[in-house]
N, C-alpha and C positions, 0 to 999 in steps of 0.2 A: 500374556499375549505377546507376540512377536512382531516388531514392526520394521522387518527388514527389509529392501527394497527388492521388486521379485528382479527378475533379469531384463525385463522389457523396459523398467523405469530405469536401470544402472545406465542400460544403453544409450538412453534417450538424455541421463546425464552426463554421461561421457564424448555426447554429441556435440552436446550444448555447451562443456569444456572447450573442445576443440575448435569452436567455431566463433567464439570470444576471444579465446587464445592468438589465433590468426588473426582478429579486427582489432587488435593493441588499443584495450579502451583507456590505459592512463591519458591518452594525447586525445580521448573522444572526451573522459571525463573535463578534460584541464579546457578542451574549448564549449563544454556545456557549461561551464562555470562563471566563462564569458560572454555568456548568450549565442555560441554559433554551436547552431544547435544538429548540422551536418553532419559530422561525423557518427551523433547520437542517434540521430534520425537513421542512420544505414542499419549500424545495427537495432534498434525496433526494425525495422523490416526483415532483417534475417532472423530475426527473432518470434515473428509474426509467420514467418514461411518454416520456419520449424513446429510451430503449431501451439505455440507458448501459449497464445491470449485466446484460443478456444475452447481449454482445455476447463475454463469456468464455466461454459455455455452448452446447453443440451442442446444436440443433433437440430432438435426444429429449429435453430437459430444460427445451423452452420456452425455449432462446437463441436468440440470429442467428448466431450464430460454430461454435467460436473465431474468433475478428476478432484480433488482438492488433494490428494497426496503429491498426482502429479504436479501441480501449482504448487507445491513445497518443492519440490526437486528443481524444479527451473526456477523459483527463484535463490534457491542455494548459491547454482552456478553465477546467477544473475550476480550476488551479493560477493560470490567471491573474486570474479570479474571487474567487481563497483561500475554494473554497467549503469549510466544515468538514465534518467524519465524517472515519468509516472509508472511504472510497471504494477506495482501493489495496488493506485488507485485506480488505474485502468481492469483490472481482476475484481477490485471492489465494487463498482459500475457497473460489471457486468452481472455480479449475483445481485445486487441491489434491483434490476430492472429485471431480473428474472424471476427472484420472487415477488414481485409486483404482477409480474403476468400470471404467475400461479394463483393471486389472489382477487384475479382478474381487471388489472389493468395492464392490458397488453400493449399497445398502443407505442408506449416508449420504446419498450423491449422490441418493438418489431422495425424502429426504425433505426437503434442504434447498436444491436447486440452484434447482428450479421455485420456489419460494417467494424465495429472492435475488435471481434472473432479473425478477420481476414486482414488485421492492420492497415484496411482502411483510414480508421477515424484515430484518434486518441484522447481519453477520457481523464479526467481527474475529479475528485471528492472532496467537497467540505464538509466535514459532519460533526456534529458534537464529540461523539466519540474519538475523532483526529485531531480536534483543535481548531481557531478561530479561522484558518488560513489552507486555501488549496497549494498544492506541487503543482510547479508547473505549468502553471497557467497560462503562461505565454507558449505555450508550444501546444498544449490539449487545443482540440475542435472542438467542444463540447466539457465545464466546468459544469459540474451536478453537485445542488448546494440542498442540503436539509435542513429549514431551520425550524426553531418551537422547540417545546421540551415535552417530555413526555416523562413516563414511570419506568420506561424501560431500562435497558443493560445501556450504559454511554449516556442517558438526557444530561440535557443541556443544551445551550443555545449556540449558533454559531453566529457570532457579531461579524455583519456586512462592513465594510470600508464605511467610514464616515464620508458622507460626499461633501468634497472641496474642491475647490477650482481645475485642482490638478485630476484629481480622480474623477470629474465629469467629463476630462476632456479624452475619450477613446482613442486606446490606439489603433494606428492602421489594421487592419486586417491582414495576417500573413498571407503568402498564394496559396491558396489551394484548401486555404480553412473554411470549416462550416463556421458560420458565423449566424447565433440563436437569434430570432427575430425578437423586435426589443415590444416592450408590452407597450398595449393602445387600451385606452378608456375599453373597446369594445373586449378586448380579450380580458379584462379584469369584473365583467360582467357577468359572473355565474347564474348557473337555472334556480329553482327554488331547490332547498333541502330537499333530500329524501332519507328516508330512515335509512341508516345503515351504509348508505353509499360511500361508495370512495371516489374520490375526485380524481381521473386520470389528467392526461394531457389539456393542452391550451383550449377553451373551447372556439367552436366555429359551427356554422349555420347545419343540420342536419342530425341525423339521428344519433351521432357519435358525439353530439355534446355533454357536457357530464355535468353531474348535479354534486352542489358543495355539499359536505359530511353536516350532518347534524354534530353540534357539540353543544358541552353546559357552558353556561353565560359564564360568561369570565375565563374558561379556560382555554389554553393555548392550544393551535390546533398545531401536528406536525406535517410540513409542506417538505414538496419536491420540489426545486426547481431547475432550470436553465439559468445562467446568472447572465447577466450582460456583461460584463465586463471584471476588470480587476483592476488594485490600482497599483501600487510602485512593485515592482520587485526588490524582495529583502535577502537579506544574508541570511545564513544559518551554518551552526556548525559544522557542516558539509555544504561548503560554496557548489557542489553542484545540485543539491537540493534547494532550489530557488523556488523561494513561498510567497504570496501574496493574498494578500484580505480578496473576499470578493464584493461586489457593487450589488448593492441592495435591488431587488425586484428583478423583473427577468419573469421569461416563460412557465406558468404554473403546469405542471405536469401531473401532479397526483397529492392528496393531500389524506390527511386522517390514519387511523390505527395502523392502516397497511402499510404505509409510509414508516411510522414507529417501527414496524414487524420488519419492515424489508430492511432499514437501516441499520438496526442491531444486528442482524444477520449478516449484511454488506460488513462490518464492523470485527465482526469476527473473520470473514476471510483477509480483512486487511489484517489484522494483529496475528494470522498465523502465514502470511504471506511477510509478515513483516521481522519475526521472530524468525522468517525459513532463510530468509537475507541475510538475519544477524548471524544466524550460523556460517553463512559461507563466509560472511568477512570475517569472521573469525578463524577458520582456518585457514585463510587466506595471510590474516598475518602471523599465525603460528609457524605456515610454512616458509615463509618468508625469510622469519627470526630464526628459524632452525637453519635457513641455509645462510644466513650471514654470521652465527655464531659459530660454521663450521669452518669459513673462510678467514674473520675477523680472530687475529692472534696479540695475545699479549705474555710478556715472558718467555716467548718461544713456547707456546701454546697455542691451540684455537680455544676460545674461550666457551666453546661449547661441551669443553673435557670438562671446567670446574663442575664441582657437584651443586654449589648455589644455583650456578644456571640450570645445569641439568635437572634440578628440584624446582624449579620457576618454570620451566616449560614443563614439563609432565604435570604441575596442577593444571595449566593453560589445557592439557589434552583432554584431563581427566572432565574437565567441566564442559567442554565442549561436545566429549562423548557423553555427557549425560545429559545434556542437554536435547543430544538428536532423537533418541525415543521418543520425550517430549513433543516434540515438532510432527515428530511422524503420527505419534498415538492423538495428537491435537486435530490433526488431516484427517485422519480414518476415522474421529469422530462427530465430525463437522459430516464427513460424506453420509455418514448414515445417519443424521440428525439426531445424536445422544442428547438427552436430557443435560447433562455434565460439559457438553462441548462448550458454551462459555468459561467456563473455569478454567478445563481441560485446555484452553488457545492460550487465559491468563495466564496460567502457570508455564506453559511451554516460551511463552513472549519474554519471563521474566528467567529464566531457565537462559533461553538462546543469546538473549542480549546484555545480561550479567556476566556468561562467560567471554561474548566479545567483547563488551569492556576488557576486562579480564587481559584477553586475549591481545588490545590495543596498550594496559599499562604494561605488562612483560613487554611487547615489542619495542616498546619507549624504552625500557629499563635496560635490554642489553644490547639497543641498536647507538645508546646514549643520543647527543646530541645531532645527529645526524638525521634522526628517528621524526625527529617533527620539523625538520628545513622541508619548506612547502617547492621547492624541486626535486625534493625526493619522492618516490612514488608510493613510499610506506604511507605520508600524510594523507594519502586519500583514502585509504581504507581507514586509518585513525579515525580518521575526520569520521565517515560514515558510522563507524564505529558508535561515536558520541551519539549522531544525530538519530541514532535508530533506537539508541535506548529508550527516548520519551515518543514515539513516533507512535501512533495508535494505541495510546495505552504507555501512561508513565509507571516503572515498577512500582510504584504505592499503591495507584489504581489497579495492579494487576494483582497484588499479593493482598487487598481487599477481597477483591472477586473472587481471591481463591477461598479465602478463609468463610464468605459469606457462605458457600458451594461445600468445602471440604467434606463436611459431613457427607454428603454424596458420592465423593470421591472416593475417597478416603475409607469410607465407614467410623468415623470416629463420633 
């Protein structure tokens, strides 16, 4: 099978080069890493008016899609760009509350999809699957937290901020943010059980009130929610990737199997939105290093003659080009819901973001010392670099998932 881009998708990435290119995001990343989050914010909007974040969302919610190959291709650009945000969790939000409406609970999806879709709103993800801590958080309207465990692809829990003096004291509300209403005795007052139900949104007086999931005694049930807040912002390998715990409790949205089914699902569009990133920053600093080893001379040479280097950047190619089948064949099978698409994202995740590493130790190796002074603009793809490797799926977890799968894949 051939998973090459047709001509409508090159376009749409060659747009979406050009239009990055022009918003010079090192000076957007360098002031999102100090919380002014302006210049980041422009671009989400152009990026939103390009049609990036609808491209998860079907026509009745104001998308183009699901696209998921398309959502590989813009975040490519995104990734080789190191445009900042939530972009991956904002995409992952949005298939998360879309198959929550397919399994009928609409309710979320109808008040938050149109409004993501149109760059409205901006959304972020805590989920077992990502790890303890959303992206973001200070800049999303709207943190969507899952927590409980379950049997599924990703259980495990995701541990809320422990509340301390600091972390109960909220902060302001940015202008112009939605801000989730915080829970009251009344809104934690569920109807009686019903078999089989799944629990959508917060309830309130009338027939759209929802009944909690039966479960067995003792076991954990898997919830949706709204979080209230979050507490400090932390660092991370990538200072513009700013993560933070979220604040226990908040608006219940949906709870039980469908919550499990929609999050592993959510889960995979992030780890093949996240492996579509590492691709681009990958050649992003392959290109980079190619054109400083064609200018950067030693011995009255450019050091892009010697054959070492020339033998260091052609694996740097090599993996990257194998990588992108990967990526693209992991899209096209997430869009048609193959049985294999879990594996099929794992392997492409550990694929895309082994060769950016990859891709970030060559650029170190013959930009030398230069390559990680953090006024240079190479450190920010470095940086990304690192931080995408464990980002939805650490390579252990993902070369797990493949081998558990393989035989399907594979045939072996």
């Amino acid at each position: 099978m051939r998973f090459a881009l047709d001509a409508e998708q090159r376009a749409f990435a060659a747009t979406l080069d050009r239009m990055f290119s022009a918003a010079g995001t090192p000076s957007a990343v360098r002031a999102w890493a100090r919380g002014e989050h302006g210049p980041g914010l422009a671009l989400w909007e152009r990026a939103a008016q390009a049609g990036v974040f609808a491209l998860a969302a079907p026509e009745a919610y104001g998308g183009l899609g699901p696209l998921p190959v398309d959502v590989a291709v813009a975040c490519t650009e995104s990734g080789r760009h190191c445009v900042p945000g939530p972009l991956v969790e904002t995409v992952a939000v949005t298939a998360l509350l879309v198959r929550l409406a397919e399994a009928g609970v609409a309710a979320p999806a109808r008040e938050w999809v149109p409004r993501l879709c149109a760059g409205r709103a901006r959304a972020t993800l805590a989920a077992p699957a990502g790890g303890p801590y959303a992206l973001d958080a200070d800049v999303a309207d709207a943190v969507f937290v899952v927590t409980g465990t379950g049997d599924g692809p990703g259980a495990g829990a995701v541990a809320p901020a422990a509340p301390t003096a600091q972390a109960n004291a909220p902060a302001a509300p940015r202008a112009g943010a939605v801000t989730p209403a915080a829970p009251t005795a009344e809104a934690n007052v569920l109807a009686a059980p019903r078999a089989g139900a799944v629990t959508p949104a917060a309830p309130t007086a009338g027939a759209d009130t929802p009944a909690a999931p039966s479960a067995t005694a003792g076991a954990p049930v898997v919830e949706l929610r709204l979080a209230p807040g979050h507490g400090p912002v932390l660092a991370s390998l990538d200072p513009a990737r700013r993560l933070a715990r979220v604040r226990p409790g908040g608006v219940l949205l949906a709870a039980g199997p469908a919550v499990q089914d929609a999050a592993a699902y959510a889960a995979a569009w992030a780890a093949c939105a996240t492996a579509a990133q590492a691709l681009g920053v990958g050649e992003a600093l392959l290109g980079r290093t190619i054109e400083y080893a064609g200018r950067r001379e030693q011995f009255g040479r450019a050091i892009g003659s010697f054959q070492a280097v020339k033998h260091r950047l052609a694996d740097t190619l090599v993996a990257l080009e194998f990588a992108r089948p990967l990526v693209h064949g992991a899209a096209v099978a997430l869009a048609t819901g193959a049985g294999t698409a879990s594996a099929e994202v794992a392997a492409a995740k550990v694929a895309a973001c082994e060769a950016a590493d990859a891709a970030a130790r060559t650029a170190l190796q013959v930009h030398g010392a230069i390559g990680y002074t953090a006024e240079y603009d190479l450190s920010l793809w470095i940086g990304k670099a690192r931080a995408l490797r464990s980002a939805w799926g650490s390579p252990q977890e993902c070369r797990r998932k493949v081998l558990r799968q393989g035989e399907h894949i594979f045939h072996i």
